[in-house]
C-alpha positions as a Markdown table, in Angstrom:
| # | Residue | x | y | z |
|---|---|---|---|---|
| 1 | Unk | -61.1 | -135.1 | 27.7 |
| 2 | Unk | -59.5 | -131.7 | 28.3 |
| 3 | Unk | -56.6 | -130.8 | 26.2 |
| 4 | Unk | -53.4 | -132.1 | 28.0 |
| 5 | Unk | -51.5 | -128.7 | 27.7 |
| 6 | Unk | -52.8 | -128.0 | 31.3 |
| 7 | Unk | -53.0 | -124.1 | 32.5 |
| 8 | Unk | -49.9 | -124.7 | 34.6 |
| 9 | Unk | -47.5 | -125.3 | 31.2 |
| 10 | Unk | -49.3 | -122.7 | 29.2 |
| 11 | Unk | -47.6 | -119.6 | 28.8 |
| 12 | Unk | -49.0 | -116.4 | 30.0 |
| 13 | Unk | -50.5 | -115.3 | 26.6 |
| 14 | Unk | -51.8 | -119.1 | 26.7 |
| 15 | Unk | -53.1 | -118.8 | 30.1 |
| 16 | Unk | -55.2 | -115.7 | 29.1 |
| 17 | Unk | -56.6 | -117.2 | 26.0 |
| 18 | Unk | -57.8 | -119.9 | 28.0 |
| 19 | Unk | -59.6 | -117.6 | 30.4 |
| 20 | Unk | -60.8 | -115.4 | 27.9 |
| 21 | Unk | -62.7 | -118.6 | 26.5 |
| 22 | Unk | -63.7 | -119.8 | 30.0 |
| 23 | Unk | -65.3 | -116.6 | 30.8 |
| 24 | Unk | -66.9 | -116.0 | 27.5 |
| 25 | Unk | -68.7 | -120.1 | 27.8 |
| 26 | Unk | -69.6 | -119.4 | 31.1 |
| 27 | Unk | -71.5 | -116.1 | 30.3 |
| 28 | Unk | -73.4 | -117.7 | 27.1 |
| 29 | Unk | -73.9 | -120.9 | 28.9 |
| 30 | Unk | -75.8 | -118.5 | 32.0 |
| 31 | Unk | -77.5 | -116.8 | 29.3 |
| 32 | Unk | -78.4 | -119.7 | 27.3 |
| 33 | Unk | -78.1 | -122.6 | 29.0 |
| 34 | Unk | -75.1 | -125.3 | 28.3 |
| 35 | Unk | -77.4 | -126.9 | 25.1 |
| 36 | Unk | -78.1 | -123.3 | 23.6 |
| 37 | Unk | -74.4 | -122.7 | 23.4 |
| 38 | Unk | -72.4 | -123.9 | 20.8 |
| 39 | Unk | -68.8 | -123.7 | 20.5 |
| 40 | Unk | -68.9 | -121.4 | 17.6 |
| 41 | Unk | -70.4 | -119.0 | 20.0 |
| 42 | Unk | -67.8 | -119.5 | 22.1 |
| 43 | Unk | -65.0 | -118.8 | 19.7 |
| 44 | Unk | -66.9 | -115.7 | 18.5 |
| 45 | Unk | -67.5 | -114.4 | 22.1 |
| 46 | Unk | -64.1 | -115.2 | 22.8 |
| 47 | Unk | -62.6 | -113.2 | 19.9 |
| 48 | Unk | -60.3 | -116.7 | 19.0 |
| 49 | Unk | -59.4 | -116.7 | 15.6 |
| 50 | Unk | -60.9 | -120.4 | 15.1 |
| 51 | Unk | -62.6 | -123.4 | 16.5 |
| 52 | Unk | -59.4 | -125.5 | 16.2 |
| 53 | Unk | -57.8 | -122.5 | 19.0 |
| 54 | Unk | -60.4 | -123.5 | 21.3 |
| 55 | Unk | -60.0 | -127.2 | 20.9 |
| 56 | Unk | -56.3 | -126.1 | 21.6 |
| 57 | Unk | -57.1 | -125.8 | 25.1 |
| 58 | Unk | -59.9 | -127.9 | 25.1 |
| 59 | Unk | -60.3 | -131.3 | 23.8 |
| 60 | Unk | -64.0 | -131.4 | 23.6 |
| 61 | Unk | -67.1 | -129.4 | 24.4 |
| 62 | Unk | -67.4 | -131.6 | 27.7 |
| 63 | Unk | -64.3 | -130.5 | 28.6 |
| 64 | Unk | -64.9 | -126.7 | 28.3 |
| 65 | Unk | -68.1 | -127.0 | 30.2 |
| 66 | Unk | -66.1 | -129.0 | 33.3 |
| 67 | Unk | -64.2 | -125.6 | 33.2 |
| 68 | Unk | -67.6 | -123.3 | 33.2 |
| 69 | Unk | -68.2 | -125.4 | 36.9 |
| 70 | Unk | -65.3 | -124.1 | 37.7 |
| 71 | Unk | -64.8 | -121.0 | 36.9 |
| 72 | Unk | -68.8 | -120.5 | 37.9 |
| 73 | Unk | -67.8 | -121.8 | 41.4 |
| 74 | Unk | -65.0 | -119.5 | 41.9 |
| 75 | Unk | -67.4 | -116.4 | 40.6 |
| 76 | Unk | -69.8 | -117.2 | 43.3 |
| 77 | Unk | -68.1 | -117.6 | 46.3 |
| 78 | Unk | -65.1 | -115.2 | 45.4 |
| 79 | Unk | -67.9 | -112.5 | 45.6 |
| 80 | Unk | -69.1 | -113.9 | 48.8 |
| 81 | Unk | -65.6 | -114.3 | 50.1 |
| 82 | Unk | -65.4 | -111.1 | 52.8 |
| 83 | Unk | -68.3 | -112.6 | 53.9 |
| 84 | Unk | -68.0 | -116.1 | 54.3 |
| 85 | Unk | -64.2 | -115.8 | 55.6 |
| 86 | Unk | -66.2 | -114.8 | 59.4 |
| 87 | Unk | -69.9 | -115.7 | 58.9 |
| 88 | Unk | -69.6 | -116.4 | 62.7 |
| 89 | Unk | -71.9 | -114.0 | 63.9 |
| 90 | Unk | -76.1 | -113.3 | 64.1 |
| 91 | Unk | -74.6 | -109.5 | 62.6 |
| 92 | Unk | -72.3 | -111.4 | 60.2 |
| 93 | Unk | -75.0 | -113.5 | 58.9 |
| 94 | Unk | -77.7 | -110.9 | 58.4 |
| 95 | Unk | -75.0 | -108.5 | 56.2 |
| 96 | Unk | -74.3 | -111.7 | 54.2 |
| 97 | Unk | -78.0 | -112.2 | 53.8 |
| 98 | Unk | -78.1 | -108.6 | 52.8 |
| 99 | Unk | -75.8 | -108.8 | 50.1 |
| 100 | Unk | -76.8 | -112.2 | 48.6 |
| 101 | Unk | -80.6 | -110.1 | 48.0 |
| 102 | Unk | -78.8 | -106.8 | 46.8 |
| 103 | Unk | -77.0 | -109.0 | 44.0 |
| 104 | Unk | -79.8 | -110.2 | 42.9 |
| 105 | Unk | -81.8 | -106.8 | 43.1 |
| 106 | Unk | -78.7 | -105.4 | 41.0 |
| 107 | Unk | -79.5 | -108.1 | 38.3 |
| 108 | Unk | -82.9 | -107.5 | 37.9 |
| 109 | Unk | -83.8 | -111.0 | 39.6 |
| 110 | Unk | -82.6 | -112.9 | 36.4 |
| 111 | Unk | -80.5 | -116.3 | 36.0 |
| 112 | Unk | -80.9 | -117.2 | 39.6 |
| 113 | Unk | -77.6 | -119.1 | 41.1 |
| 114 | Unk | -75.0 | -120.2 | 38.5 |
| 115 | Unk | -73.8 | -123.1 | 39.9 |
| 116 | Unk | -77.9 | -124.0 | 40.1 |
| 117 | Unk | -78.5 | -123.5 | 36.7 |
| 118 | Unk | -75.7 | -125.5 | 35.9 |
| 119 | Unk | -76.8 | -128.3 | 37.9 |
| 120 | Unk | -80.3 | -127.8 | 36.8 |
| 121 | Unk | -79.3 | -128.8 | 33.1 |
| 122 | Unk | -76.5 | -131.3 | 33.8 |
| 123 | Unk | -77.1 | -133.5 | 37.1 |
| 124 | Unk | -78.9 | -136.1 | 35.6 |
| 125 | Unk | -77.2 | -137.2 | 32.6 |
| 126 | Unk | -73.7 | -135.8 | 33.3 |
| 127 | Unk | -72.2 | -137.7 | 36.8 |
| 128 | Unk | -68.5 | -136.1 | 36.0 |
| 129 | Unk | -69.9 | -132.5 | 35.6 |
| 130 | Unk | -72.5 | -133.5 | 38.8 |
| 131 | Unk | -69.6 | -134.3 | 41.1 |
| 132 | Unk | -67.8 | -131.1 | 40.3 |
| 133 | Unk | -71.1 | -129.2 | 41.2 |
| 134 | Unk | -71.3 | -131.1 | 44.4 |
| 135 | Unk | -67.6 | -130.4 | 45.4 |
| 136 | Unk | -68.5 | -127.0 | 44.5 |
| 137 | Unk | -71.5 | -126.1 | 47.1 |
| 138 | Unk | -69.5 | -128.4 | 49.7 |
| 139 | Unk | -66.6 | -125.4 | 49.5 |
| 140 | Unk | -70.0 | -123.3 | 50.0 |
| 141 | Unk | -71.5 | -125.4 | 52.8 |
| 142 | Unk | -68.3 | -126.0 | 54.4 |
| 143 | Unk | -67.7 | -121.8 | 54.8 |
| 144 | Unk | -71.3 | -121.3 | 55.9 |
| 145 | Unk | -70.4 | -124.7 | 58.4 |
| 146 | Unk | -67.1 | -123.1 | 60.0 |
| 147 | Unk | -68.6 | -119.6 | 60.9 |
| 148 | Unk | -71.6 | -121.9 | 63.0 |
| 149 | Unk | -68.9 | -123.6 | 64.5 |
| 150 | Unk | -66.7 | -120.8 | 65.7 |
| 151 | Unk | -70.4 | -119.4 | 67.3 |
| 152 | Unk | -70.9 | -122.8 | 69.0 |
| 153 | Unk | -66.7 | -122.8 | 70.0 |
| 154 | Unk | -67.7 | -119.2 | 71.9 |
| 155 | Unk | -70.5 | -120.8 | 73.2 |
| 156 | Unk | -72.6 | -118.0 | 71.1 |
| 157 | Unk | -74.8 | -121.6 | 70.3 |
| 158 | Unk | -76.0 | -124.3 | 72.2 |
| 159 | Unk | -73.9 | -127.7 | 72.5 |
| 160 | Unk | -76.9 | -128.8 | 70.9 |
| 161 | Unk | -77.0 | -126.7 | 67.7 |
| 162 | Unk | -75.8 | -129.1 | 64.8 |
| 163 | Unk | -73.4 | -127.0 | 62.1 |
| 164 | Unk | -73.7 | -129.7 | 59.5 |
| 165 | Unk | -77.1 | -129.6 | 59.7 |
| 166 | Unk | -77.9 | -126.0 | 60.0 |
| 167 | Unk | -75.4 | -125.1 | 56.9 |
| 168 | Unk | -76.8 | -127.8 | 54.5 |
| 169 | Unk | -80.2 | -126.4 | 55.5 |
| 170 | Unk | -79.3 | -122.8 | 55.2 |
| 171 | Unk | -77.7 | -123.5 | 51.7 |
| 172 | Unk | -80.8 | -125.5 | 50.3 |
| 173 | Unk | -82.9 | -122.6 | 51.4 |
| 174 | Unk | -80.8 | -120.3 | 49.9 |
| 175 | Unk | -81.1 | -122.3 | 46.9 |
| 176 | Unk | -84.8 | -122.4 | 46.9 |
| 177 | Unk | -85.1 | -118.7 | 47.0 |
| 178 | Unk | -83.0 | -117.7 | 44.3 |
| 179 | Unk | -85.4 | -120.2 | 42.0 |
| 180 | Unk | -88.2 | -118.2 | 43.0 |
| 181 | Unk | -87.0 | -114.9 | 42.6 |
| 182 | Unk | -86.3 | -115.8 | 39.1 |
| 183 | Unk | -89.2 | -117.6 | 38.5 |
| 184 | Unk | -90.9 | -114.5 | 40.8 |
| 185 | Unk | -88.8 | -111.7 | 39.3 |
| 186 | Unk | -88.3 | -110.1 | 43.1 |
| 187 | Unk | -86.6 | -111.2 | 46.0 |
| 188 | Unk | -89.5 | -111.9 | 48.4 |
| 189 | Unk | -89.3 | -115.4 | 48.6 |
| 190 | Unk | -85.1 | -115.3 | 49.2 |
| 191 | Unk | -85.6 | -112.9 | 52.0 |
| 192 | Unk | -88.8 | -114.9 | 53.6 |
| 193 | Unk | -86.7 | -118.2 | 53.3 |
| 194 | Unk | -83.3 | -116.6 | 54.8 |
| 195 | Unk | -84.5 | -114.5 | 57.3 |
| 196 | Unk | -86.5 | -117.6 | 58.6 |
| 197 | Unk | -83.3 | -120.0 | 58.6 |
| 198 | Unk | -81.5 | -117.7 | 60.5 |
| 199 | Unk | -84.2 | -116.9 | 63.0 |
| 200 | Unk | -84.1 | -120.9 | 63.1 |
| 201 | Unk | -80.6 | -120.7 | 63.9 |
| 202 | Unk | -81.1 | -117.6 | 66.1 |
| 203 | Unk | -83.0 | -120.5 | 68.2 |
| 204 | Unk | -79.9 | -122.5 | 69.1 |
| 205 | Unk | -78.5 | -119.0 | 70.5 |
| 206 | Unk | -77.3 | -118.8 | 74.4 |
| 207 | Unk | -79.4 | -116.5 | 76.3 |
């Protein structure tokens, strides 16, 4: 379990340390995955003065990496967020796409997605940390959900186009394509794969 001294009573040099050590797990744990990490990397990334700091703010290893999902969660959609806020549009969507490919143009096409990663390692012997990833690309599905909604409020989309579905698929693909761009090492695949869910969503459009 996580330390009970919960960021809300920590003081504001408390609150940093504990951010500090957040950010520093969540960068080795992309790196290295969450078994190549130890928590004496962590302290010594973090610049803590020992291991029993760390355990200050978190009770166990578990415990730190429940706060990697979160911290990982808020990293990728907070990027996205300009985006996502009014994804309600064919133009909207295609500059979203856009960005989601320059990102990973700017990092060379390495580490894919790292909420994915996380997943990858955890989902199937972790069911706390997999229900935290889940919650985590529902607040992603939900934005990509609400800007298909507004289109189909404007009648942009056809009474017939289904959000839910359309989002959930446009996520997975998105999903798909950052695995093979860093299995591929270029973004090929990611554009093929979004460029065809949104002509598949350009398909519901009103004439």
């Amino acid at each position: 379990m996580e330390s009970s001294a919960a960021p809300q009573r920590l003081t504001r040099k408390g609150q940093a340390t504990r951010s500090r050590i957040v950010a520093a797990a969540a960068k080795l744990m992309f790196e290295r995955g969450v078994a190549g990490t130890t928590t004496e990397d962590v302290v010594k990334a973090a610049g803590v003065t020992s291991p029993s700091q760390l355990y200050h703010y978190f009770g166990d290893k578990r415990s730190l990496v429940q706060a990697v999902i979160t911290h990982q969660t808020a990293y990728v959609l907070d990027f996205q967020r300009p985006l996502l806020s009014r994804l309600d549009t064919f133009e909207a969507l295609e500059a979203w796409r856009d960005a989601i490919i320059e990102v990973q143009r700017a990092g060379d096409c390495q580490g894919g997605c790292p909420i994915g990663s996380l997943s990858a390692e955890l989902s199937d012997h972790d069911p706390q940390a997999r229900a935290e990833i889940v919650a985590g690309y529902s607040q992603w599905e939900g934005a990509i959900r609400d800007g298909l909604v507004a289109m189909r409020g404007r009648g942009e989309l056809r009474e017939d186009a289904d959000p839910d579905y359309l989002a959930l698929a446009l996520l997975t693909a998105l999903q798909g394509g950052l695995l093979m761009t860093q299995a591929r090492r270029d973004t090929v695949a990611l554009e093929a794969v979004l460029n065809a869910m949104i002509d598949r969503i350009r398909c519901h459009a009103t004439a």
